[in-house]
Structure formats: C-alpha cells, structure tokens
GUBADREN-543700 format. One record per residue (C-alpha): residue in one letter; y, z, x. Coordinates in nm, 4 decimals, decimal comma. Each point is the difference from the previous one (the first is absolute). Example, Ala and Ser with C-alpha at 12.3 -4.5 7.8 and 13.67 -1.06 7.14 Angstrom:
# residues 2
DRENKOL residu c2 c3 c1
DRENKOL A -0,4500 0,7800 1,2300 .
DRENKOL S 0,3440 -0,0660 0,1370 .
***
This chain:
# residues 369
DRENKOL residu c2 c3 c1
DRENKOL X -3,4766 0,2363 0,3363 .
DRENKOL X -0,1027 -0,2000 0,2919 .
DRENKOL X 0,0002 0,3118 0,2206 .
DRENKOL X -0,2268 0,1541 -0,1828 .
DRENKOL X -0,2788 -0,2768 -0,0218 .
DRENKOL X -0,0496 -0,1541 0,3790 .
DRENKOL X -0,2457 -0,1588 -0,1333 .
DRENKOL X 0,1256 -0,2312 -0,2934 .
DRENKOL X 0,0215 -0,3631 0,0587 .
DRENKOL X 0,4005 -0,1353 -0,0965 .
DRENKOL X -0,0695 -0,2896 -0,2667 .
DRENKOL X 0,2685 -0,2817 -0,0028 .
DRENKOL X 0,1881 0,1048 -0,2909 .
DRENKOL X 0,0547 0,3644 0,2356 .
DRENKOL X 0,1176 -0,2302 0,3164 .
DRENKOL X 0,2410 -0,2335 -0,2532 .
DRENKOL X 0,1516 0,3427 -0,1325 .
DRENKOL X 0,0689 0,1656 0,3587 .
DRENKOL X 0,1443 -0,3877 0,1015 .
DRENKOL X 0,2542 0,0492 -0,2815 .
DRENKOL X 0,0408 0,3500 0,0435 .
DRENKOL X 0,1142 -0,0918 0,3610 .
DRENKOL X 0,3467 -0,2113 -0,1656 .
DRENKOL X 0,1159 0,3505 -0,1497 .
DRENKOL X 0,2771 0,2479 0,0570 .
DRENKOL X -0,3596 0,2516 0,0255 .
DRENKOL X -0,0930 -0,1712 0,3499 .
DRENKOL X 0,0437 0,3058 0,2290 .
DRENKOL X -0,2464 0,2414 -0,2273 .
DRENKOL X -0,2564 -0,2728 -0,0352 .
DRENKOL X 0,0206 -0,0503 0,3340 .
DRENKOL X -0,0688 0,3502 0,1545 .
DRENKOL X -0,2945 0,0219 -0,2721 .
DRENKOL X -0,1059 -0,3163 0,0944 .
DRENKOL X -0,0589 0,0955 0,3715 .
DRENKOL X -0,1749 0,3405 -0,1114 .
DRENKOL X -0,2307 -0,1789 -0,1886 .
DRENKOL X -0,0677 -0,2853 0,3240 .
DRENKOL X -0,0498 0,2886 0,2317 .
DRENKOL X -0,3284 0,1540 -0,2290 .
DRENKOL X -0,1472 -0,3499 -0,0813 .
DRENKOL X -0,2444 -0,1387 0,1982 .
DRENKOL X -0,1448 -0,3187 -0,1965 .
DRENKOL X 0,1398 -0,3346 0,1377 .
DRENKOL X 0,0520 -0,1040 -0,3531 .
DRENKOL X 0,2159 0,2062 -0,0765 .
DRENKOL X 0,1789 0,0699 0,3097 .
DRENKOL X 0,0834 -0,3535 0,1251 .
DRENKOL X 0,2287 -0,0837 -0,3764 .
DRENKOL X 0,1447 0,3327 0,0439 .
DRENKOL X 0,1177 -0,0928 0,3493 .
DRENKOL X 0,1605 -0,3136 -0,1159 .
DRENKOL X 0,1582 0,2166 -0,2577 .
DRENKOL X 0,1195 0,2662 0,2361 .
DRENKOL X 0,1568 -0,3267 0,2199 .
DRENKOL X 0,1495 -0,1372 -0,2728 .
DRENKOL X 0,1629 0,2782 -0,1274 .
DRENKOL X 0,1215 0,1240 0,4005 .
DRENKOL X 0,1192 -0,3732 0,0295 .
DRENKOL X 0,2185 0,0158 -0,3430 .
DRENKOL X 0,1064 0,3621 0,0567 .
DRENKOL X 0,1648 -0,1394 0,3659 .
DRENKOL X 0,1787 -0,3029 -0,1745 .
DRENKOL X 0,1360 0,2070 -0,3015 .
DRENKOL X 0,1250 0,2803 0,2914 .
DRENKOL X 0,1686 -0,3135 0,2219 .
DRENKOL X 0,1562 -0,1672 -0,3298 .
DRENKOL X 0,1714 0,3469 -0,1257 .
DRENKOL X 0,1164 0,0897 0,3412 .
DRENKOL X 0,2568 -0,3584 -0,0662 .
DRENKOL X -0,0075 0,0660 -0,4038 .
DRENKOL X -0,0117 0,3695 -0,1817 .
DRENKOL X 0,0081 -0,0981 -0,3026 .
DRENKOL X -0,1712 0,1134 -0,2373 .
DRENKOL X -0,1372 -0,1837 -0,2835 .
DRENKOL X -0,2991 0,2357 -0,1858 .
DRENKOL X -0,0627 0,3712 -0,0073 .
DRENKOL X -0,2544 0,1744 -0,0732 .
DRENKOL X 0,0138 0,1965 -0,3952 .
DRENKOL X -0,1916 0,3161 -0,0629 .
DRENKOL X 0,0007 0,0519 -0,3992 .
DRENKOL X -0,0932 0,3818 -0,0832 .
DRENKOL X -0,1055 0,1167 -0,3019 .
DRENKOL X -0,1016 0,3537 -0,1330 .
DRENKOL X -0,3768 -0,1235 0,0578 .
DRENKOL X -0,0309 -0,2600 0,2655 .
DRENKOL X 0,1674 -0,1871 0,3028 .
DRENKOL X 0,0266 -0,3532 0,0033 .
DRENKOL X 0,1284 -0,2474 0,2999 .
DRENKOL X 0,1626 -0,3253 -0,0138 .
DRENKOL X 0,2643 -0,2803 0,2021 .
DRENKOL X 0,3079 -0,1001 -0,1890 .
DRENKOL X 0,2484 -0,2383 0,1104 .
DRENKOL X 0,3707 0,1182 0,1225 .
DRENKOL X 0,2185 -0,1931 -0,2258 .
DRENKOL X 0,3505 0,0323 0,1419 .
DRENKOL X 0,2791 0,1063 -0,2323 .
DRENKOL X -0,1905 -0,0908 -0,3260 .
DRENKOL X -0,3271 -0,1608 -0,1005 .
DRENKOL X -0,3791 0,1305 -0,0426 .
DRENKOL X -0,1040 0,2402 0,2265 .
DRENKOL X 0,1767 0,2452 0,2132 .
DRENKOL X 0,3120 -0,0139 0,1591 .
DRENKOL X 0,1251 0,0200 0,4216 .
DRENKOL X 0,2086 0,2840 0,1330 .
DRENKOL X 0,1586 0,0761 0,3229 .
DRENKOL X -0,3158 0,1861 0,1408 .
DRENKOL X -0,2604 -0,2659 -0,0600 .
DRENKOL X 0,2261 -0,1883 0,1729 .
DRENKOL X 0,0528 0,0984 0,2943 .
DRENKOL X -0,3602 0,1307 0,0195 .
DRENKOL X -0,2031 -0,3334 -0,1233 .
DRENKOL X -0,2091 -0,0001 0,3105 .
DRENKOL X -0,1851 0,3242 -0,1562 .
DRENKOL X -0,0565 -0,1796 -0,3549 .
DRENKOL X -0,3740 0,1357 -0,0128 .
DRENKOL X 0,1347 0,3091 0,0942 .
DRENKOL X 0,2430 0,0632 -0,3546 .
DRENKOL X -0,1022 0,0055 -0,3154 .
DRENKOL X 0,1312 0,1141 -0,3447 .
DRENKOL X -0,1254 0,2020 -0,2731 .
DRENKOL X 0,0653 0,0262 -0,3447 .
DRENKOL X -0,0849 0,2692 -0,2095 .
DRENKOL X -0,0796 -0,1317 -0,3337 .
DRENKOL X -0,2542 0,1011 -0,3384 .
DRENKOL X -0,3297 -0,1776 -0,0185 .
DRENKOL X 0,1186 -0,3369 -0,1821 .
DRENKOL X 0,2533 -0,0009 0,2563 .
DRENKOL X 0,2731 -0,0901 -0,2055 .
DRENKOL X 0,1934 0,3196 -0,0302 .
DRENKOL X 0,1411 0,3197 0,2211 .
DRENKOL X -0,2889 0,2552 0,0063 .
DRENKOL X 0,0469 0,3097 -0,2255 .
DRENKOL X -0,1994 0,2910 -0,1138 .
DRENKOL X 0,0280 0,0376 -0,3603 .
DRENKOL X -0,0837 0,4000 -0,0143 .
DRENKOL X 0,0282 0,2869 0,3006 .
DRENKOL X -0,3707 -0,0677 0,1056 .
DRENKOL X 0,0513 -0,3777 0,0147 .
DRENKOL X 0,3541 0,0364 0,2132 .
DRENKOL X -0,1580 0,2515 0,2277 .
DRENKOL X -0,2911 -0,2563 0,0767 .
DRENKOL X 0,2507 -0,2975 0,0188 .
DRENKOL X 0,2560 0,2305 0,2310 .
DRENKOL X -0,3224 0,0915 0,2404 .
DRENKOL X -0,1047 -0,3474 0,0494 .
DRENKOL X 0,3773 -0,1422 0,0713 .
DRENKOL X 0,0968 0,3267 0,2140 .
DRENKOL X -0,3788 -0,0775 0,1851 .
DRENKOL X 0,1151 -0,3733 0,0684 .
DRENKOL X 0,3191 0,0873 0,1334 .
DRENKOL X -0,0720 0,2846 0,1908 .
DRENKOL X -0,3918 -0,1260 0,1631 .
DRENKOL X 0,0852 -0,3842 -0,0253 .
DRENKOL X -0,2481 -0,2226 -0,0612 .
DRENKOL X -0,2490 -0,1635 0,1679 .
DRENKOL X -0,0578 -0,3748 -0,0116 .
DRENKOL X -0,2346 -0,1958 0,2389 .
DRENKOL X -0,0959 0,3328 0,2090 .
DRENKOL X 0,3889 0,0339 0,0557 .
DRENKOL X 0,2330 0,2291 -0,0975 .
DRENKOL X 0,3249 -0,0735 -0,2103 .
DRENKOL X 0,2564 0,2832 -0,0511 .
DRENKOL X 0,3083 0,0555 -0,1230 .
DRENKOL X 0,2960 -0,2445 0,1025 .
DRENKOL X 0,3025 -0,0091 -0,2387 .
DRENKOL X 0,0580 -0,1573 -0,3516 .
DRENKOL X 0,3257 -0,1942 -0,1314 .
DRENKOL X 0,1596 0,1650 -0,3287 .
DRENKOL X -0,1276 -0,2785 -0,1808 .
DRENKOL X -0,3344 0,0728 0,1143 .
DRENKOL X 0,0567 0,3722 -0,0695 .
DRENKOL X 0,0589 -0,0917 -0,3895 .
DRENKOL X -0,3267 -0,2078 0,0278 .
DRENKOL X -0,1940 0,2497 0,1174 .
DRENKOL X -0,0887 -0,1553 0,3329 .
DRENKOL X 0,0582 -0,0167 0,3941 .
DRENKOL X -0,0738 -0,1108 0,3491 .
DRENKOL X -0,2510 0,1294 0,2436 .
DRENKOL X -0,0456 -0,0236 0,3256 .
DRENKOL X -0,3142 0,0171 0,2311 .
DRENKOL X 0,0138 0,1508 0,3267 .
DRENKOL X -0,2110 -0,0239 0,3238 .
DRENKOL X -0,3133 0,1860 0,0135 .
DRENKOL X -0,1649 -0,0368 0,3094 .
DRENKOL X -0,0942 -0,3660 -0,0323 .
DRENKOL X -0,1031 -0,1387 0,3054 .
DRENKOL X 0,0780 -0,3734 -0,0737 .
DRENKOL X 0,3226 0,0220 -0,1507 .
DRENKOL X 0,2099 -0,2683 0,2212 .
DRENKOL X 0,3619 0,1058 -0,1073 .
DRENKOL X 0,1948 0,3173 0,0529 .
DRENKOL X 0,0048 0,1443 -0,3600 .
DRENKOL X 0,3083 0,2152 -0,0803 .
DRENKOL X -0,0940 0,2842 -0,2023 .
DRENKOL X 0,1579 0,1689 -0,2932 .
DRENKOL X 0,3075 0,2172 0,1441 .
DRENKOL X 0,0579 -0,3245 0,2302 .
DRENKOL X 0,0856 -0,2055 -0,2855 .
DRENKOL X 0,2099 0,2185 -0,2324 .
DRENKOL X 0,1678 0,1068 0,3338 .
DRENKOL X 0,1107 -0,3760 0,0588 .
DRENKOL X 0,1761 -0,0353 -0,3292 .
DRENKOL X 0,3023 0,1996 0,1110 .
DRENKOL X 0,1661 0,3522 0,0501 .
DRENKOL X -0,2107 0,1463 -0,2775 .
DRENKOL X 0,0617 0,3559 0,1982 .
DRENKOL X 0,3587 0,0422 -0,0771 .
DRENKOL X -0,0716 0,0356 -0,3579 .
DRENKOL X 0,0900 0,3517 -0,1249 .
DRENKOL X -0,0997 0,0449 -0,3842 .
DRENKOL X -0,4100 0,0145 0,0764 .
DRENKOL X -0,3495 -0,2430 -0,0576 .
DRENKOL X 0,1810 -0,1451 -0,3128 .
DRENKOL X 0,2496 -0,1665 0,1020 .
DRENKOL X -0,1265 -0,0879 0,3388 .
DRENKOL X -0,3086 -0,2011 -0,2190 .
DRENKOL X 0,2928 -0,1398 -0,2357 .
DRENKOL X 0,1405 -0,1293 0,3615 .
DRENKOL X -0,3726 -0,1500 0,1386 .
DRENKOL X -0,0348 -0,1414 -0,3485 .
DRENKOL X 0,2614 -0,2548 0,1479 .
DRENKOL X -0,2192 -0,1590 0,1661 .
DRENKOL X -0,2169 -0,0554 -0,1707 .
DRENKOL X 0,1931 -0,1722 -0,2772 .
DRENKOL X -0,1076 -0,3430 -0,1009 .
DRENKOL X 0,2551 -0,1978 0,2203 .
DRENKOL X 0,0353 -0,3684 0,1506 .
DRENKOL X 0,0908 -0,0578 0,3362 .
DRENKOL X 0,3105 -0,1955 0,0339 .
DRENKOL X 0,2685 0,0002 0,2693 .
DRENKOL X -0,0611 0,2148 0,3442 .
DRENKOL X 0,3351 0,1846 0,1137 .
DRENKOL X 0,1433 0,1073 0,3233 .
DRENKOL X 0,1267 0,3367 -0,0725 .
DRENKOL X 0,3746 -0,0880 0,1045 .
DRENKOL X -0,0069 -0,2135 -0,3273 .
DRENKOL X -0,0228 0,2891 -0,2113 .
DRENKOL X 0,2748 0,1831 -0,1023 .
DRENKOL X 0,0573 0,2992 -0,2388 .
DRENKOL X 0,2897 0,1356 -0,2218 .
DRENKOL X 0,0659 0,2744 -0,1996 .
DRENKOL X -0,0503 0,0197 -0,3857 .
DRENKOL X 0,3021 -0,0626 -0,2200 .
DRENKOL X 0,0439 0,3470 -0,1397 .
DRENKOL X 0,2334 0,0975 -0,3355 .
DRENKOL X 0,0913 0,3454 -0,1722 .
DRENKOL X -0,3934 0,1073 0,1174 .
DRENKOL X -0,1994 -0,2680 -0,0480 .
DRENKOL X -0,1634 -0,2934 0,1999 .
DRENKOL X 0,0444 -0,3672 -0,1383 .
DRENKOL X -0,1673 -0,1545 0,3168 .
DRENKOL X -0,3434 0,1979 0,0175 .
DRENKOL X -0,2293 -0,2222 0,1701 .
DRENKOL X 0,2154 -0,3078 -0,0352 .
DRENKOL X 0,0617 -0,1809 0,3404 .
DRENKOL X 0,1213 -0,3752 0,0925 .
DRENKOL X -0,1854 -0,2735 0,1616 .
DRENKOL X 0,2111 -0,3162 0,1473 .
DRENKOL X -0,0645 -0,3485 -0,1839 .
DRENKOL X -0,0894 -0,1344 0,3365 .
DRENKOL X -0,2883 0,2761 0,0072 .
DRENKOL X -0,1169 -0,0443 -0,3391 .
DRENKOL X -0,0594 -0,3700 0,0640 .
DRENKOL X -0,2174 0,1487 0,3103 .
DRENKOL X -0,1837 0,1505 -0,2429 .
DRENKOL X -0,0197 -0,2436 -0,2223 .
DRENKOL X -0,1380 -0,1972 0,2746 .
DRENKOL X -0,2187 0,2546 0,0735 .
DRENKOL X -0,1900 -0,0183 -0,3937 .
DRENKOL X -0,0402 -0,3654 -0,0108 .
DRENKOL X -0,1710 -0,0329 0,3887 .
DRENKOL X -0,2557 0,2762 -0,1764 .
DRENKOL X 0,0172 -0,1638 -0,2845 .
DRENKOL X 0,0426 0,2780 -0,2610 .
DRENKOL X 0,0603 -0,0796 -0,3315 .
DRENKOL X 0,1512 0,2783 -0,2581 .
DRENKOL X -0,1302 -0,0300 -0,3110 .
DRENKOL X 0,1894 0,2155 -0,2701 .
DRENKOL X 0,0021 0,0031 -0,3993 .
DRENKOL X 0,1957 -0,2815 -0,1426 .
DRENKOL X 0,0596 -0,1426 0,3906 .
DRENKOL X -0,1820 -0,2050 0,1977 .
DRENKOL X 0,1665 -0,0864 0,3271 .
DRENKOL X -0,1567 -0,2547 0,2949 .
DRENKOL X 0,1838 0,0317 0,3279 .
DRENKOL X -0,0876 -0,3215 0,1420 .
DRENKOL X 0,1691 -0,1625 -0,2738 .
DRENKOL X 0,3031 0,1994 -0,0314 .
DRENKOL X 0,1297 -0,0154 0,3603 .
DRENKOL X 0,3569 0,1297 -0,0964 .
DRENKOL X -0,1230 0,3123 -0,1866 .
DRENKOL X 0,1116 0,3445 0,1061 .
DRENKOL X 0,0257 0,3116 -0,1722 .
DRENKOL X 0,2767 0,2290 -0,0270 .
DRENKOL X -0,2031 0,2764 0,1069 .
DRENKOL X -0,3244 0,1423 0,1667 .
DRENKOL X -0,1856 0,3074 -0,0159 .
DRENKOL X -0,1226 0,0808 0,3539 .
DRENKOL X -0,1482 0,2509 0,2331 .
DRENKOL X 0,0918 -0,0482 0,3239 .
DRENKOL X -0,1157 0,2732 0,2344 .
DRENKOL X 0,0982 0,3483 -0,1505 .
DRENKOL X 0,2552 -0,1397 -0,2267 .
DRENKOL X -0,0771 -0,1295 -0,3575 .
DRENKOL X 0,2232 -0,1058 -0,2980 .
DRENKOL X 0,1757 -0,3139 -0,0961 .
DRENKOL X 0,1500 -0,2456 0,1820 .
DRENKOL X 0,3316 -0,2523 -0,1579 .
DRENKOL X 0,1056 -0,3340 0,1270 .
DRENKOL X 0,3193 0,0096 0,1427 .
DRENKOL X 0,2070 -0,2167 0,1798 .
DRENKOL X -0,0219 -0,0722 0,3217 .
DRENKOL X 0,3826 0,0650 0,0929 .
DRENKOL X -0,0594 0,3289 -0,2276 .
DRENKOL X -0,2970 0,1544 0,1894 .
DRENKOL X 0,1482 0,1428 0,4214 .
DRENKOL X -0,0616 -0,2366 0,2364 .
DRENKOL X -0,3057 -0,0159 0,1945 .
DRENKOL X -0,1354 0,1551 -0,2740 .
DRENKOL X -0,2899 -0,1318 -0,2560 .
DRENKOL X -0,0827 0,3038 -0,1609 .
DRENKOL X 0,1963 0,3331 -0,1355 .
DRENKOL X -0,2053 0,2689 -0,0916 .
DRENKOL X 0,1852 0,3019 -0,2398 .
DRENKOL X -0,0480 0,4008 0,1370 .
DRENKOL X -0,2113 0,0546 -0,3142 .
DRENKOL X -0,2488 -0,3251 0,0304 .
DRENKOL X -0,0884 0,1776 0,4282 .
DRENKOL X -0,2838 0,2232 -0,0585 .
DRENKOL X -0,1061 0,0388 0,2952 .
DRENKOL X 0,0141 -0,1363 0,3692 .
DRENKOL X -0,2277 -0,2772 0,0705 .
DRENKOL X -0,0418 -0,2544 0,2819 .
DRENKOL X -0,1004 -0,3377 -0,2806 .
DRENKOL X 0,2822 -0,2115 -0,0516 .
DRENKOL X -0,1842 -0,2651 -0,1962 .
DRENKOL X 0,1496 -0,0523 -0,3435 .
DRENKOL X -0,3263 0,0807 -0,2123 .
DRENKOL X 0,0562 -0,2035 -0,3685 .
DRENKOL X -0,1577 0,2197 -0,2896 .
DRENKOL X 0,1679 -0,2167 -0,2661 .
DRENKOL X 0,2804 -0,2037 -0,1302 .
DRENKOL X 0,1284 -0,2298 -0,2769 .
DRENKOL X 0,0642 -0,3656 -0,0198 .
DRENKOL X 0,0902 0,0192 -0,3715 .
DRENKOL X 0,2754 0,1458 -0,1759 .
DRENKOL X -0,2102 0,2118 -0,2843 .
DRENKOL X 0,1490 0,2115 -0,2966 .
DRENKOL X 0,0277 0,3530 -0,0032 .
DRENKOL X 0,0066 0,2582 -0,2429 .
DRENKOL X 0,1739 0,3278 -0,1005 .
DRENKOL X -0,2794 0,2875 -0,0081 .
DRENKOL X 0,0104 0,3698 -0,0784 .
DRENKOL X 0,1647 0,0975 0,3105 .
DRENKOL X 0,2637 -0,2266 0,0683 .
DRENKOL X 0,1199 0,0601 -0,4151 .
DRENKOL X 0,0149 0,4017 0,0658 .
DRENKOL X 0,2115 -0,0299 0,3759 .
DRENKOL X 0,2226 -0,2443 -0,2450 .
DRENKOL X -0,0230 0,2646 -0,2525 .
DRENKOL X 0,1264 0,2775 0,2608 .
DRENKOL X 0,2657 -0,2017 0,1341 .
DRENKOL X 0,1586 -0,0107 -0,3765 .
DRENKOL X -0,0339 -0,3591 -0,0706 .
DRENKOL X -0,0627 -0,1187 -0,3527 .
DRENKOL X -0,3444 -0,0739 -0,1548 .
DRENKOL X -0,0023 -0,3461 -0,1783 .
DRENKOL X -0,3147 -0,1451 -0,1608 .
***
C-alpha cells in the first residue's frame, strides 16, 4: 500500500512491524517491495527508517546465506492451507519422525539452503479440520476446479510463485503436498536456484520406469516420505539378494538385513539428533537406554524402501552393512544414506483381523473361538 501513497508518513507501530517482518522466512518478498517503495519516496522521514530496514534485512539475508552454505537444515517451512473460499499462509515447525508440526524428507534435506523457496499446502474445508468434499455435483465441481486450479497454476505467496513439487502417500491420504518456487527473473537472488525438473531429476533413474505417470509419482513419493537421517553409506557396503521364492509366492517382499554393528550406527545416529519416538502405550528416551536396539527398521535409502532385520554380524557378507532384497530396489539412485521412517523399541500385541482369519481359512486350518 506504500506504493501507492508516496506521500504517507510511516508511524512507529509501521517501522516496528517491517523490523519484525525482517526475522521471517518472507524476507526476500518484503525485501524487493521494500526497495520499490524506497525508489518512489522522496520524504526524509520516511526514507532514512526504510534504509535502515533495507540494511538490516541485506545484512541478515548475507548471514542466513553464509550459515546454510555450512548447515542445510531445515527447521520451518512455509504452510499454505486452501479452502473452497480462501487462501491462508503460515510457518510450522519440522518435527522429525513424530511430534507437532510437519515432518523432514530426503528433499528438504538436501535442499535446506532454499527453505524460503518450499512450501506446503494442504487442501482442507473451512474449519480446517477435515479433507475437503463437495456434498452434491455442483459443490464437487466447484471443490475439483479450485484443487485442479492450485495444482495446475500454483500459488502465489509473497509475489512468488509456488508450483507443484511431489507429495508422500501419507500426504496423498491427507489431502496435501509440497511446492516448490522457481526463479523468475529476480535480480538479487544470491544462490543458484535449481528448478523443478532439476530436482525430481536428482532423485534417481526415474526414466527407466515403464508402466507410465503413476507409478513414476508412486516412485518420487519416496522422497518425500517423512524420514530421519541416520547412517551415510559408501555404496560398496550395500549388497543385494534375491527374494526367497516357494510354489509362486514371495515370503521376503521388501524384507532386507541390516548388520548389528550398523544398527548401533544408527542408533547412534537418533540419539546425536536427539529423536524421541513416542508411540501408544510406549514411551522410549534414548539417552537413557544406551543398550536399546530394535530388531528392525523401516527405511528408504535411495530408490530402495522396505524393512530392514538385525542380523548378526557373522550372518550378514563381509564388508557388508546392508542387504537390500530384488523386490525392496525400485529404482537406481545415487543416496546411500539409511533414511529412518520408523521403528519399535517395544514389543506390542497384535491381533488377528479379517484378512489374516480368511488366508487361514483358505489354507484349511480350523476355526476355534
């Protein structure tokens, strides 16, 4: 509004707002508007504050781009909550593995430099406490337009625009995703941005897929699974097997090993991050219990993904800290680092449901109750 009223005088309560505005993830928009707005005012009163501003904000944009250049990680992202009749922007917190707020994958990883520069969105109703649905054909045509719009256009936050990235298959269920925004001809941008195509193309061998968009979006949605980063391997210490195969069917799909020496790497790895997993009826602290270790992980660890058991040491080849099954390789990838999605510390019961009962019930064994 500035721009359009060179002649308004900034009160202090206008200066103390910019000043704070300065300490958000929103610093590169408010600073391009910022020196619009200097370059049309000509009254000393307002020009000499917005000066300082502008030198404040150059000075903390120059520390924040020499810190992430030694540390990319990312601790905040930017949340865009859509609804059938307004957009509305937000921070939340990355939480890790579990906690409040939203959680790290390998792609905000390795990109944490660009932290202004990703955002996600989540398509919700107006209370935002449930999916968003159309509850007759007029209603789910409007609803369809304005998530098909979002998707297809982006959206545009801070005179930037966010498109498209990827989404996990959690956030798929949740109706949500990430989104990316690419250079547009900013002048002061210090970093080399990658773009869109430069990032999914970094994930892997996405190419050699055969069966269509799909599956090759099942595949992307790898990385962008909410994952912990543990132990970082060299790719000699990876080793695959086949699947143990009987009369047709597969009794090691997506089941691999891990070596104990590894998994108290990673183990290593959770309490120097200092992750805690919090889960119904368990609550585990690492620092406390420094002989803990599961009997088994569930991992991504470049275009792989499945379960990993503790074995022996003696029982895994040598040289060896990880063997990966045929059916857990999805596709070829150049990230070795074991990515942690989950695990259990706890022993916890388990249940027969409906489908275990009918395989039992196919096989010909006996019903008791």
């Amino acid at each position: 509004s500035l721009s359009h009223h060179p002649a308004l005088v900034l009160t202090s309560e206008c200066l103390k707002y910019l000043q704070e505005m300065v300490k958000t993830q929103f610093q590169h928009a408010l600073l391009l508007r910022l020196r619009q707005v200097s370059q049309r005012l000509t009254s000393p009163s307002i020009c000499g504050p917005l000066r300082r501003i502008l030198t404040d904000l150059e000075t903390l944009r120059t520390t924040q781009h020499d810190r992430s250049s030694s540390n990319n990680k990312m601790d905040e992202v930017q949340q865009v909550i859509v609804t059938p009749l307004c957009v509305k922007v937000g921070i939340i917190p990355l939480a890790g593995a579990r906690g409040d707020g939203d959680d790290g994958n390998r792609v905000v990883r390795k990109y944490g430099q660009f932290a202004d520069r990703f955002a996600i969105v989540r398509i919700t109703d107006e209370c935002r406490n449930s999916r968003l649905k159309g509850n007759d054909e007029q209603g789910r045509e409007f609803v369809f337009d304005k998530i098909e719009h979002v998707l297809r256009e982006g959206v545009r936050i801070g005179g930037r625009l966010f498109k498209f990235l990827g989404y996990s298959m959690s956030q798929q269920k949740s109706h949500s995703c990430w989104v990316y925004a690419e250079a547009q001809g900013e002048q002061h941008e210090p970093r080399p941005l990658p773009n869109i195509r430069k990032i999914l193309k970094d994930l892997g061998r996405l190419d050699q897929l055969e069966h269509g968009t799909s599956l090759r979006a099942a595949r992307e949605s790898q990385a962008f699974s909410a994952t912990i980063a543990t132990v970082q391997l060299l790719p000699h210490e990876i080793g695959s097997v086949d699947d143990v195969q009987r009369n047709g069917y597969c009794f090691s799909d997506g089941v691999g090993m891990i070596s104990v020496s590894c998994a108290k790497e990673v183990m290593r790895c959770l309490r120097k991050s200092n992750v805690l997993f919090i889960q119904p009826g368990e609550e585990v602290r690492l620092e406390r219990d420094a002989e803990l270790l599961p009997s088994a992980f569930q991992v991504r660890i470049g275009g792989a993904k499945g379960m990993l058991t503790v074995r022996k040491d003696f029982l895994v080849p040598f040289g060896k800290k990880v063997i990966l099954r045929k059916s857990m390789q999805k596709f070829q990838s150049k990230d070795y680092q074991i990515e942690l999605c989950t695990t259990r510390f706890r022993a916890r019961p388990v249940f027969l449901n409906r489908q275990l009962a009918l395989l039992l019930s196919s096989l010909e064994e006996k019903a008791e109750t």
